[in-house]
N, C-alpha and C positions, 0 to 999 in steps of 0.2 A: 575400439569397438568391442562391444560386450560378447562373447560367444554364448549363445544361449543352452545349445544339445552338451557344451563341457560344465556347463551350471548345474544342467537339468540330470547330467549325469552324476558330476557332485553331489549332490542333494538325496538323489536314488540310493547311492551309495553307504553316505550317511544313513539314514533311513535303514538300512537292511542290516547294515553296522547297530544300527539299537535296538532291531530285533535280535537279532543273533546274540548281543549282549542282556538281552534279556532272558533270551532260550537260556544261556548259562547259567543267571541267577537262578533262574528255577532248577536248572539241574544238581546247583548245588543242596537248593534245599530237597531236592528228592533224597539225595545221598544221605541225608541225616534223621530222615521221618525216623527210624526202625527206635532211634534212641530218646521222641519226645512223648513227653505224658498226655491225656484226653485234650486237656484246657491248651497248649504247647500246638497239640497236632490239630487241632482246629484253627489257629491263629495261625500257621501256618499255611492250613487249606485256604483259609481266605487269604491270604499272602498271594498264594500259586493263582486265586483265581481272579486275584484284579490282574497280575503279571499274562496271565492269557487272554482276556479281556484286552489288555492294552495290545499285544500282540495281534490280534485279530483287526484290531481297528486300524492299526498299521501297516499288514497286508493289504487292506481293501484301500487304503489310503496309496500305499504302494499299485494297487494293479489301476484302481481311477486315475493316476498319472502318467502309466505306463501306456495306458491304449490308444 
């Protein structure tokens, strides 16, 4: 018999686990802005801002299975 609340927990878990691994990758690349040039620090900002975009979507994706 399948337990569905230890799936549904699994799953949540994962899920928060690739947000958090995503909070990282951005923070790495914070750490390193101070040493990229115009072109560098732009391809970066768009980097950071699909990486929070996906993060957002994943919250709300998170809190719609939570409720």
């Amino acid at each position: 018999m399948i337990n569905l609340k230890s799936k549904k927990r699994s799953h949540v878990e994962k899920v928060r686990d690739h947000i958090f691994s995503l909070h990282m990758k951005m923070t790495r690349i914070v750490k390193d802005l101070h040493e990229l040039s115009d072109i560098e620090l732009y391809q970066k900002a768009e980097e950071m801002r699909s990486l929070s975009g996906r993060m957002n979507e994943l919250k709300e994706y998170l809190r719609l299975i939570l409720l």
